[in-house]
C-alpha positions in Angstrom: -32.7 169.5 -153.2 -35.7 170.5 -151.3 -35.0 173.4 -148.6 -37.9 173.3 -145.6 -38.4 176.5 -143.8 -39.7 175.9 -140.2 -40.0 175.6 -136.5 -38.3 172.8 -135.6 -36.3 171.2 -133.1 -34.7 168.0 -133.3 -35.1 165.7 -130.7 -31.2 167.1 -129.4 -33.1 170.5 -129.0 -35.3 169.6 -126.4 -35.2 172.0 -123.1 -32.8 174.8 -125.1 -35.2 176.3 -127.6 -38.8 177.3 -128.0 -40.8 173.9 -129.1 -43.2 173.0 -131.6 -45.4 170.4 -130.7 -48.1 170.9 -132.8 -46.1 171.2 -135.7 -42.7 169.0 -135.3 -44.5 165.5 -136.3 -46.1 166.7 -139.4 -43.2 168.1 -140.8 -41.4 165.0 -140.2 -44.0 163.3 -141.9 -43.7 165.7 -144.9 -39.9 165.5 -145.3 -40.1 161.2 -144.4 -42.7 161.0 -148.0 -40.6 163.7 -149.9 -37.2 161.2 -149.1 -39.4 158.4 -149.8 -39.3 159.6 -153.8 -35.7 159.8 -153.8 -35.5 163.9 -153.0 -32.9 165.3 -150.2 -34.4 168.2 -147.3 -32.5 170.2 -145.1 -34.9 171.9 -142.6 -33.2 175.3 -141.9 -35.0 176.0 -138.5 -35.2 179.9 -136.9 -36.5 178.5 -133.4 -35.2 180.8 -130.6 -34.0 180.2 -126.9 -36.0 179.0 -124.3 -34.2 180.9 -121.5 -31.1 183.1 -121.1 -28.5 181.2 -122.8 -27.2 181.8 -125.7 -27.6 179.3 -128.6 -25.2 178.6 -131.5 -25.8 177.4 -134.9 -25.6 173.7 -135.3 -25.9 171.4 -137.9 -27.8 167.8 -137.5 -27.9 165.1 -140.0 -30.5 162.6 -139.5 -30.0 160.7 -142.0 -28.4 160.4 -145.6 -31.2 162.5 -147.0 -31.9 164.4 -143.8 -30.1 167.4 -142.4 -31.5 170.0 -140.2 -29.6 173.4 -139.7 -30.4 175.3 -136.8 -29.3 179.4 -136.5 -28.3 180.5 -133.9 -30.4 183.1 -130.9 -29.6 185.5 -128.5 -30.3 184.5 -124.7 -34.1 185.5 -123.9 -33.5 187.9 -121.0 -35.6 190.7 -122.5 -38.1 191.9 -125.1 -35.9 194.4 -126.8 -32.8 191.3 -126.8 -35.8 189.1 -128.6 -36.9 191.5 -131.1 -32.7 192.2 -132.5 -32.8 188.3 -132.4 -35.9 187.9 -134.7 -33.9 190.3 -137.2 -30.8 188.2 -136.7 -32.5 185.1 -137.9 -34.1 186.4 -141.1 -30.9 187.6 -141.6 -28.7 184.2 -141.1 -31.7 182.7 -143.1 -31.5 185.2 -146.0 -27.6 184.5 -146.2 -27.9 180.6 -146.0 -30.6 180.9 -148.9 -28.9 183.5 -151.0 -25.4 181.6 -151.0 -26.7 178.1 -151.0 -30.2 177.5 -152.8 -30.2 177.2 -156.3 -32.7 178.0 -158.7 -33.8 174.0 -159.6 -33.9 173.6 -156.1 -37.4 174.1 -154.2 -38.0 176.0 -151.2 -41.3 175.4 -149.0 -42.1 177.7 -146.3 -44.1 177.1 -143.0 -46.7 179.8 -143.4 -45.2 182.9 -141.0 -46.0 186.8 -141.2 -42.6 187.4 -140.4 -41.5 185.9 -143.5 -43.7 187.9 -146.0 -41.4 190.3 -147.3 -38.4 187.9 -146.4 -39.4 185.4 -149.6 -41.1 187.5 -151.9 -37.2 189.6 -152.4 -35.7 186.0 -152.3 -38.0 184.5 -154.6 -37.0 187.9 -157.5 -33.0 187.1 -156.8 -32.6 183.4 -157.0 -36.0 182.1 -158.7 -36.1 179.3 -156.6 -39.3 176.9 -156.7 -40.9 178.5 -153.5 -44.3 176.4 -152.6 -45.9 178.0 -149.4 -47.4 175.4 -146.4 -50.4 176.9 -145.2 -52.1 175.0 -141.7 -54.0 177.9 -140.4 -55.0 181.9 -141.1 -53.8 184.2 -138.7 -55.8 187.1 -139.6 -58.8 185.2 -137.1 -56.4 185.7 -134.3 -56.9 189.3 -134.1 -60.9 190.2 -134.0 -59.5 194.0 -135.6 -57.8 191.6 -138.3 -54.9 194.1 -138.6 -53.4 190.6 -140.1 -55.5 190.5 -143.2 -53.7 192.8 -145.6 -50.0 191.0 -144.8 -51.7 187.8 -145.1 -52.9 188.8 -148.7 -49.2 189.8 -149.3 -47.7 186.3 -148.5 -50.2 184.3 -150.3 -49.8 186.3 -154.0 -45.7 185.7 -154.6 -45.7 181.3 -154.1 -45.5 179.2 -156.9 -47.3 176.2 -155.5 -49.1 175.3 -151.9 -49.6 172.9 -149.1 -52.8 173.7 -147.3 -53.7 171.8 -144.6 -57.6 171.5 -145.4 -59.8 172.4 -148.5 -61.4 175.5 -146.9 -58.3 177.1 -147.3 -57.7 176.0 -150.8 -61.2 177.7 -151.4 -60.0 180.8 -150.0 -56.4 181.6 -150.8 -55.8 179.6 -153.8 -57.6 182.1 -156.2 -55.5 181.5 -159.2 -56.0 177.6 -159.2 -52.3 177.3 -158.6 -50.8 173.8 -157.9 -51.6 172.6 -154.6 -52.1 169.8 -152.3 -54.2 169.1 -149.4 -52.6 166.9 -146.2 -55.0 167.0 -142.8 -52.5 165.5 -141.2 -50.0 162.7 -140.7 -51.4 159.5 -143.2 -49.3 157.2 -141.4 -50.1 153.6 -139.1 -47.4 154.0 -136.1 -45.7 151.0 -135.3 -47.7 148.8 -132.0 -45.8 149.3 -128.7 -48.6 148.9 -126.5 -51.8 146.3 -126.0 -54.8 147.3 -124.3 -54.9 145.9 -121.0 -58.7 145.6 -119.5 -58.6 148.0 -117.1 -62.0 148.1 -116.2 -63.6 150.6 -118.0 -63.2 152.3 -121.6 -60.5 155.0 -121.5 -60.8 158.1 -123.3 -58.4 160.3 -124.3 -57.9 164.2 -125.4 -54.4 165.1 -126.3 -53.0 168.3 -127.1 -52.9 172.1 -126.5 -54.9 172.8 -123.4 -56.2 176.1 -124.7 -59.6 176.4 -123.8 -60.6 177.2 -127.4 -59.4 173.8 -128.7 -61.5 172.5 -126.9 -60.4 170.1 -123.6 -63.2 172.2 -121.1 -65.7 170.6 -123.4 -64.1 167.1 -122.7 -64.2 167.3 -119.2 -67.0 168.5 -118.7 -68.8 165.3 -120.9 -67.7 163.2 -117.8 -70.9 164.1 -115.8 -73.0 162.0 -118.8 -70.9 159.3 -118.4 -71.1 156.3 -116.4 -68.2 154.5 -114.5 -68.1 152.5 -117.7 -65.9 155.3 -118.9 -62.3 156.9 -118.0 -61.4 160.0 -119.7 -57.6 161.2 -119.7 -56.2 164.4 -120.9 -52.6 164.6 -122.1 -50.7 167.8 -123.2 -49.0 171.0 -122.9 -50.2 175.1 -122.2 -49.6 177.6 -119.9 -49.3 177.8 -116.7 -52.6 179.7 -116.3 -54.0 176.6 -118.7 -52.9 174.1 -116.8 -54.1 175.7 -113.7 -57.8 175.7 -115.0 -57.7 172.7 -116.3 -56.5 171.2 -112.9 -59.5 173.4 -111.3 -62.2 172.0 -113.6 -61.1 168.2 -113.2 -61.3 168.2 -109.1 -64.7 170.3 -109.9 -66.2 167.5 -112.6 -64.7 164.0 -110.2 -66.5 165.6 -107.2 -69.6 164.6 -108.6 -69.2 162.3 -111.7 -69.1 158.6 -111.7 -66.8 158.7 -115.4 -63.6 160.3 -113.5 -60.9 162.3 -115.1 -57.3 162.6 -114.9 -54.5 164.7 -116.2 -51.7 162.6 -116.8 -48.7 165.1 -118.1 -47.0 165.5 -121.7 -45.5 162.6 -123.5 -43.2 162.4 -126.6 -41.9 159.9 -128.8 -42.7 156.4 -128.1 -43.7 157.6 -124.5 -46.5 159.3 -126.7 -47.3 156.1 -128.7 -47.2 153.7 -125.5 -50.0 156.1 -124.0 -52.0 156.6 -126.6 -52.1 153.3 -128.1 -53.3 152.1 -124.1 -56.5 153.9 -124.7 -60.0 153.0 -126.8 -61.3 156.4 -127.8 -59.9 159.6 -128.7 -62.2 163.3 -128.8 -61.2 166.1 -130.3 -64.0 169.0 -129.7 -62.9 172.3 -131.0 -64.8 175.9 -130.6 -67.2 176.2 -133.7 -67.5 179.8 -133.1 -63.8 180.9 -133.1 -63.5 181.5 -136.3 -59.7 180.4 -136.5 -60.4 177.0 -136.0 -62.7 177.2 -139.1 -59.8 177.4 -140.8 -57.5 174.9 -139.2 -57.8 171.2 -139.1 -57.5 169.2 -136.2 -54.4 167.2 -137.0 -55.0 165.3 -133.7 -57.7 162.8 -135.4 -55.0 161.2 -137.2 -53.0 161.3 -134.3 -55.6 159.1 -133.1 -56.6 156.8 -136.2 -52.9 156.1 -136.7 -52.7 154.8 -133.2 -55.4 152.5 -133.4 -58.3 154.7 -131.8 -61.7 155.2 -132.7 -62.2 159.2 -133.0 -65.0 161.9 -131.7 -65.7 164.9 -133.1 -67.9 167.8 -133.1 -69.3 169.7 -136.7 -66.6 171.3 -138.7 -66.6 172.1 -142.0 -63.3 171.2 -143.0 -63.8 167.8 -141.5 -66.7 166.8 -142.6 -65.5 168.2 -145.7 -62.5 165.8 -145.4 -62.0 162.4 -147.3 -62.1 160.7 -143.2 -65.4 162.1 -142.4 -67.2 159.0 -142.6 -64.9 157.2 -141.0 -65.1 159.5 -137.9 -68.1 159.6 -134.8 -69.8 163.1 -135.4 -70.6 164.9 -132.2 -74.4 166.9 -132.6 -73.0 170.4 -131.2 -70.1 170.9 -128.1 -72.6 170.6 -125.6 -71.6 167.8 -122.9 -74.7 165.8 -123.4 -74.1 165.4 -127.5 -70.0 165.0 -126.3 -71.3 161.9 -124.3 -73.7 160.4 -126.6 -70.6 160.5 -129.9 -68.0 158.6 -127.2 -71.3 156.1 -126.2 -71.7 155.4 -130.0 -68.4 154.6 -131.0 -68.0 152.3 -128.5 -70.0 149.8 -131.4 -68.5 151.6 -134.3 -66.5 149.1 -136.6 -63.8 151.7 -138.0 -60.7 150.2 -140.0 -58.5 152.9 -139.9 -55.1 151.4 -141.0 -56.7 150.9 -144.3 -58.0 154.1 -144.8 -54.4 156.2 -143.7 -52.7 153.7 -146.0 -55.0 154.9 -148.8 -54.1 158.7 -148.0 -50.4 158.4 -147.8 -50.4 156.5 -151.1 -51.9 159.3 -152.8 -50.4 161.9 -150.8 -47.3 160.6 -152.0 -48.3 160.9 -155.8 -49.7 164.8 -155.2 -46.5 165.8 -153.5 -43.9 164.7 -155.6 -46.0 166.1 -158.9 -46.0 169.4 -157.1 -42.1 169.6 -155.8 -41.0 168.4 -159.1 -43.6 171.0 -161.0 -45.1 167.5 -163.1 
């Protein structure tokens, strides 16, 4: 049995707890190729409640070899309520884990300070198989890096990892411990949409409207583009986010012949439909936050597995990657080099089904020799 310690939310979630986007579709991903070699998960999920009711535990299964428990959280009506309900879950998680895991059973953790002390007492007790998923370092958050020395703590006790580029195999992985490197999801999605000719070449930047991931570049590229060009932005942030990002769209179509649009968040097939409608997909990310050195964009294969053809701009760990010559390499986040990568792969002749067919085949191979310890 494989036990996968997360943020998640099943689809039955939706509107009660704190989401996940960024996050959900990969660990689907993971658990869909760990079935796919005969192993059972159960996702035990500490996500807490979106507003002040109270939520219960509950227990999903998906399918035969999918089940997904969900503890249970106090109603968020107030910062001391929030902090006893962050002890309550480690708590309900330490008792599921001590009464149920088993020592040939394998335990892989979403990478989470909170959990540092949590799985290195766990690990001692029941000398479970405990292989750590790392996707980003959050000692960059914090410019004081008052994160660093925890950090150090959770990445000593695992047996085995999951890192989500090979920069931060380099870095943590000291001890040339078993690991495996996913960028993100190696997987075609199924056609649910054709591209209609609408009149000019849509392109589309989906995801986290944080300015430091990069959508103010995006929209600000529409001034070097021609009418030949639509770009649309799809995806969630705050409300101050959202209210800048509004801001800078009416600022950018006053003037520009390429107009942009935000078009709201979509999920599941909704997600698919849109994307699939579009030509070009851009992800642009801040080279000098030093977090996103350290985090790759999992939104190019979002793309590729849609069909798209995908911008980016110079990042180690992607051009690093096994798809970096499969990608169009913006020179630099300036708007001018922004608009001359989404020109050029407008002739670029990218077969990307092929290549994520490739990755998930071996992906498959590297992660059942690391859960079963081969």
């Amino acid at each position: 049995m494989v036990y996968y310690v997360a943020f998640y939310n099943p689809k039955e979630e939706a509107g009660c707890r704190v989401p996940n986007y960024a996050g959900e579709d990969k660990i689907d991903y993971i658990c869909e190729t760990i079935n796919s070699f005969g192993e059972n998960v159960t996702i035990l999920s500490n996500t807490k409640s979106l507003d002040r009711r109270y939520q219960g535990r509950k227990n999903y299964v998906v399918s035969d070899q999918k089940r997904v428990v969900m503890f249970s959280s106090l109603p968020n009506i107030h910062p001391m309520v929030h902090a006893v309900d962050v002890i309550w879950g480690y708590i309900q998680l330490s008792l599921y884990l001590l009464m149920n895991v088993k020592r040939e059973d394998t335990v892989i953790v979403y990478h989470s300070l909170g959990y540092r002390k949590l799985f290195n007492k766990l690990t001692e007790i029941k000398r479970f198989r405990y292989i750590l998923e790392v996707e980003e370092l959050f000692q960059y958050i914090d410019s004081a890096n008052s994160y660093k020395k925890k950090e150090h703590e959770v990445f000593l006790k695992p047996d085995a990892y999951i890192f989500s580029n090979a920069i931060l195999e380099d870095n943590i992985n000291v001890s040339k411990k078993p690991a495996v490197v996913i960028n993100g999801i190696y997987k075609n999605e199924k056609r649910v949409s054709v591209r209609k000719d609408v009149g000019h070449i849509r392109v589309l930047y989906a995801g986290n409207l944080d300015p430091q991931k990069g959508v103010d570049y995006v929209i600000r590229a529409a001034n070097y583009l021609n009418r030949d060009f639509g770009i649309k932005i799809i995806g969630f942030g705050s409300k101050k986010d959202m209210e800048r990002v509004g801001r800078l769209i009416g600022m950018i179509n006053e003037t520009s012949e390429c107009k942009v649009s935000y078009d709201g968040v979509y999920k599941g097939e909704d997600y698919l439909r849109y994307v699939q409608s579009c030509d070009i997909g851009v992800c642009i990310q801040d080279p000098d936050d030093i977090f996103n050195s350290y985090e790759f964009p999992s939104k190019i294969f979002s793309y590729m597995s849609n069909g798209l053809k995908v911008v980016v701009n110079q990042l180690e760990q992607v051009e690093k990657s096994r798809v970096a010559k499969n990608l169009i390499i913006a020179e630099g986040t300036e708007p001018q080099a922004i608009a001359k990568a989404i020109a050029k792969a407008c002739d670029a002749q990218i077969q990307s089904d092929t290549i994520l067919d490739e990755l998930d085949k071996s992906f498959k191979k590297e992660l059942r020799q690391l859960i079963r310890g081969e």
